[in-house]
N, C-alpha and C positions, 0 to 999 in steps of 0.2 A: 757910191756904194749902194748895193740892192742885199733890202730888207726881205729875207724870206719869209720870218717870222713875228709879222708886226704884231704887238700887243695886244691882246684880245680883253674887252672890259663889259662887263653886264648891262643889258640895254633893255628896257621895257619895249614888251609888244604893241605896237603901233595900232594893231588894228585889232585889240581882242575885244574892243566893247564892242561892235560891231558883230562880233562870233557868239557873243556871249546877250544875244537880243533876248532870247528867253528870259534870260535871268533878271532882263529889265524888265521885263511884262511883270515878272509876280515879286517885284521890289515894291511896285506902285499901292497904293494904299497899303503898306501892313502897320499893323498895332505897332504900336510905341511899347510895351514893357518885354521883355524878354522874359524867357519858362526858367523860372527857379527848378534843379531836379530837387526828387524827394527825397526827404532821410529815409533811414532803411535800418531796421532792427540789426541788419547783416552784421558781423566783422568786417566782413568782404565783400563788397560787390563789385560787378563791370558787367556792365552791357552796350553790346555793340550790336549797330546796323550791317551786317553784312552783304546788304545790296550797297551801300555805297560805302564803307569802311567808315563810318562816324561814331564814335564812340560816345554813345548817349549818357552813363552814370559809370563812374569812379569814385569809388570809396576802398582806399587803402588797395587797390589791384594788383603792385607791386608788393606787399606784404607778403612776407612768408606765412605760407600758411599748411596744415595738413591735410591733403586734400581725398584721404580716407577714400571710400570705393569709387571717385571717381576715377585715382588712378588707372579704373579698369578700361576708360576712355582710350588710353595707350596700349594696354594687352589687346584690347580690339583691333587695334591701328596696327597695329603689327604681325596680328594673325591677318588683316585683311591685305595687308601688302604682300605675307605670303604665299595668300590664293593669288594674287594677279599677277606674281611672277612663277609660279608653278612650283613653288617650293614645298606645298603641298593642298590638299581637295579638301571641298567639305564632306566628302565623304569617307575619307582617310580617318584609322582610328586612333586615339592615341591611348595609351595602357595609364591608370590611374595608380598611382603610387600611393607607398603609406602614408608619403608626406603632404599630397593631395586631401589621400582618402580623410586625414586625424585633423586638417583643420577645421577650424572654429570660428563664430560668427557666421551670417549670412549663407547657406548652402544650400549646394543642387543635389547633394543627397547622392554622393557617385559611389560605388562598390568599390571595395578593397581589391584590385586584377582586373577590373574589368577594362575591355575597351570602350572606348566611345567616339562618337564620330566628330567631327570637329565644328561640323553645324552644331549640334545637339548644344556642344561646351559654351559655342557663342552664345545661344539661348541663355544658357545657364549662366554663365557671364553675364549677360545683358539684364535679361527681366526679374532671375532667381539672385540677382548679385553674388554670384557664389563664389567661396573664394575657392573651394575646391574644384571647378571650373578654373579658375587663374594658377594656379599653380599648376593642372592637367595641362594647360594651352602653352605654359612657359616650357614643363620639360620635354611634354611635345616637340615643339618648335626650335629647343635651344640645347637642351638638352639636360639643366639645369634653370633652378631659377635663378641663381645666381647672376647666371650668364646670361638670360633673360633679360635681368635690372641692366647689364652691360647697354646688352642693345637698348631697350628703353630710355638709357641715355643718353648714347649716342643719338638716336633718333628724334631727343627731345631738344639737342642742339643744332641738330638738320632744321628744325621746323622754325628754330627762333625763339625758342623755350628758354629762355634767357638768366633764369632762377629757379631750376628746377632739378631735383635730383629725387630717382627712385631707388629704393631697396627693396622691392618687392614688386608681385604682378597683380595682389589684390587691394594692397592698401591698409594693411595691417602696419598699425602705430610701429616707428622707429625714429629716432633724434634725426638720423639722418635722412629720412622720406620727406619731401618740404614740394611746395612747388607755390607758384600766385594765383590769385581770378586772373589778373590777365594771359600767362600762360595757358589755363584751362581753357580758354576761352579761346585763343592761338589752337589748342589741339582740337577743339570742337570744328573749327573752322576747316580745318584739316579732315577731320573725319569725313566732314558732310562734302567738301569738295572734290576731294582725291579719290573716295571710293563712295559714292553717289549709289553704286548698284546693290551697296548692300546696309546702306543706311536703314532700311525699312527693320533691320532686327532691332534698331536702338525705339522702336515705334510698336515692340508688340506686349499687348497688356499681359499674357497668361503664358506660363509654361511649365506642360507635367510632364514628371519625370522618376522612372519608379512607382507609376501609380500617385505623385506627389505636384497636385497642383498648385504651385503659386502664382499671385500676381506681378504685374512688374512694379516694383515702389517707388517709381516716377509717380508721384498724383496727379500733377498736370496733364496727363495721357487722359485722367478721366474725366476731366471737364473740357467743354469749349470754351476752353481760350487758343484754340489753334496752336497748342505745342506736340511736336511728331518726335520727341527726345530729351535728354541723351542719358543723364547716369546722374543716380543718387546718390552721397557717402555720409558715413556717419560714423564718428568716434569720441569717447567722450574729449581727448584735447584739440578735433577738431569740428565738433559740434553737429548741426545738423545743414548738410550741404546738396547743391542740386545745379548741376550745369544743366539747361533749357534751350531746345531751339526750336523756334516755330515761324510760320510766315503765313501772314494776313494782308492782303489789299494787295501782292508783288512787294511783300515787305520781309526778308526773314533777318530776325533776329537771334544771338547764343545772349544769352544770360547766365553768369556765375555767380553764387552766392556761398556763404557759407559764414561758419557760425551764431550759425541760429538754436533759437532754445530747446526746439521741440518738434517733432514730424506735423505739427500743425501750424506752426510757422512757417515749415517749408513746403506748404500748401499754400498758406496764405500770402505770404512774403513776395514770392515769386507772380503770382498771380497779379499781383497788385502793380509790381513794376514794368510786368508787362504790358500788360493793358494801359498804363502810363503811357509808356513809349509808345505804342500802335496808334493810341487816341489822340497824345499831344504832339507828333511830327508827322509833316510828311516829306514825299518822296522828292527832289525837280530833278532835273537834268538840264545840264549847264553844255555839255560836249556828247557831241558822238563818235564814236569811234571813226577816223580817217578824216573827219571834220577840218578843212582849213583852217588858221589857225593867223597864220604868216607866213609870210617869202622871207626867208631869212636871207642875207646876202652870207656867200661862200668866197671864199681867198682860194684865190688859185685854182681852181674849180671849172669844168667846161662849161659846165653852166654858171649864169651871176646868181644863182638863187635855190633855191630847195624847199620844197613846202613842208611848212611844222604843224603836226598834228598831233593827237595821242593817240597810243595805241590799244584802248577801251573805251567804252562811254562813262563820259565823268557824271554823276550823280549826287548830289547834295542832301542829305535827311536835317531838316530844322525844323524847328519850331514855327509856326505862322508868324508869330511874334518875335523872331529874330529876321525875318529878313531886310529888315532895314538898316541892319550893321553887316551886310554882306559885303565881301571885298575880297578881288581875287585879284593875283598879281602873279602876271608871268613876265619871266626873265629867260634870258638867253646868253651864251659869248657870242657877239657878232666882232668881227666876219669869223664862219666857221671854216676852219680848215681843211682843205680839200685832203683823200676825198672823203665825200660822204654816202655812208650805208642807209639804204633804208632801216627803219626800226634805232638807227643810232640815237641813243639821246643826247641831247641840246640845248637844254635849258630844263625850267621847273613853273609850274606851275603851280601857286600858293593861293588856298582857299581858307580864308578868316572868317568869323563873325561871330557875334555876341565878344569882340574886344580880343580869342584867342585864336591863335595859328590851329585849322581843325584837320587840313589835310594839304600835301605836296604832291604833284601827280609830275610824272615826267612827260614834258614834252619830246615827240622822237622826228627825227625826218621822213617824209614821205615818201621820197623816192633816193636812189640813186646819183650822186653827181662823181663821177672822176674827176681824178688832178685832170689839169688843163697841160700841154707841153709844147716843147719846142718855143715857138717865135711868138706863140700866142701866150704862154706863159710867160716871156720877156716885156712883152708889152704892159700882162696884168701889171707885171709890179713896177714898171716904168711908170704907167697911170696913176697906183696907189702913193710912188713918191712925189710926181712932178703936181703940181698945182693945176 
């Protein structure tokens, strides 16, 4: 009998210490104690490395929490998705309604009829946190806010928002408005990557309007610590909060915080854990993108083999003093099943140290293999039974 489908089982990479020589260069001398992180006045904290996906401090990130005008991080995210598909300009006006014009808290101060241009509102949104701004940009765009919060949700489950539910575009208290740090922090990522060309509004200190200048109440904007964003929120059952992203040395980091006591916490707070992180990790690189990896062997295959690689460059952020509990461990199904796609993936590659699981990267094939056929296909699997 001819096995077409022999049993496929999990096999360690044979040659990854060899690929992975860097990572042995700066194993050698490191310190013995690992970096304790620090407590944090926060409710809430996370922050992550976004140059290599390392999640530096967790505290409570999956906690429900109110996440007050940062919610506006998503009204931004969505007016900015729809400049880049033509849905509408930043020069496009939209008419301020009374339900605009009459709210309360935080305002850009917008006229009862009037229009306004959809730059202007981002401004207003962004530096003035206004909620009259967010309600302008939702029935703009949705035609309601209601129907606004629809899309917000919707959008918030596209991204991986995995706990989060909005009823509103500014972030005015409701039981049911909730989201996490790490969600916030999921859309910060989102903001700064997906729409790169217009991040620079989450980075401007002043904006007047009506003859009405305010500043932006990010405070990290006005010190060097190298933060260029993103949104402040405040309410009293969700306290005083501040998603952050800045990048120093080829390092950028989002910072989430919140329930904090006071606008001078959320000065101080934030400032302190950033400069933690920047000062107490740095950056390695372990792979580069297209990097040999392995000849993985292929079943039935024109070719006996396939090179495994990944399809980014894999990067590590640690501690000095963790790299001597570093341990990576890639896995595969061998023999992989003809045929094979480039980019398909193939296994996994697992990155531990300081004792936990910190990142899984996939390994993908490098090239192309076809099934193999005819009489040459008869042969493979006569070979794979016979001794």
């Amino acid at each position: 009998m001819i096995v077409a489908n022999p049993p496929r089982s999990a096999a360690p990479l044979r040659r990854l210490a060899a690929c992975l020589s860097l990572a042995a260069a700066f194993l050698a001398s490191a310190p013995a104690a690992a970096l304790t992180p620090p407590d944090t006045a926060a409710r809430q904290a996370y922050l992550v490395d976004l140059t290599s996906g390392e999640v530096l401090l967790d505290k409570d990130g999956e906690t429900r929490m109110a996440p007050s005008s940062m919610t506006k991080m998503m009204t931004a995210y969505l007016t900015y998705d729809a400049l880049v598909h033509g849905r509408t300009t930043l020069d496009t006006g939209f008419p301020v309604s009374q339900t605009a014009w009459k709210m309360g808290g935080s305002r850009m101060f917008l006229k009862l009829g009037s229009q306004v241009r959809v730059e202007d509102l981002l401004r207003g949104l962004l530096v003035d946190s206004g909620n009259d701004a967010a309600v302008a940009l939702a029935e703009g765009l949705a035609g309601s806010e209601s129907a606004f919060a629809a899309l917000m949700n919707a959008k918030a489950r596209e991204l991986g928002m995995t706990d989060t539910h909005f009823m509103n575009a500014s972030g005015w208290p409701d039981p049911g408005h909730y989201t996490t740090a790490r969600d916030l922090a999921t859309l910060a990522t989102h903001l700064i990557r997906d729409f790169p060309q217009f991040y620079h509004y989450e980075s401007e200190r002043t904006f007047t309007w009506n003859g009405i200048r305010q500043g932006n109440r990010n405070p990290l904007l006005y010190h060097p610590v190298s933060v260029d964003g993103i949104k402040t929120g405040h309410t009293e059952v969700g306290g005083y909060g501040l998603t952050a992203s800045g990048e120093r040395n080829g390092r950028r980091l989002v910072l989430v915080v919140n329930g904090l006591t006071s606008a001078q916490a959320r000065n101080d707070e934030p400032t302190r854990l950033l400069d933690w992180a920047w000062n107490s990790f740095k950056l390695y690189p372990l792979l580069h993108k297209g990097e040999l990896v392995e000849q993985a062997p292929v079943w039935m295959g024109a070719e006996d083999s396939v090179p495994v690689t990944v399809a980014d460059d894999v990067t590590v952020t640690m501690a000095p003093a963790d790299r001597n509990s570093l341990h990576v461990v890639a896995t595969l199904a061998e023999p992989l099943p003809s045929p094979v796609h480039r980019g398909d993936v193939v296994g996994k590659l697992r990155i531990d140290y300081d004792g936990a699981v910190r990142r899984t990267v996939d390994l993908v094939a490098g090239a192309d293999v076809p099934a193999s056929s005819g009489l040459t296909a008869l042969g493979q699997r006569l070979g794979h039974l016979l001794p």
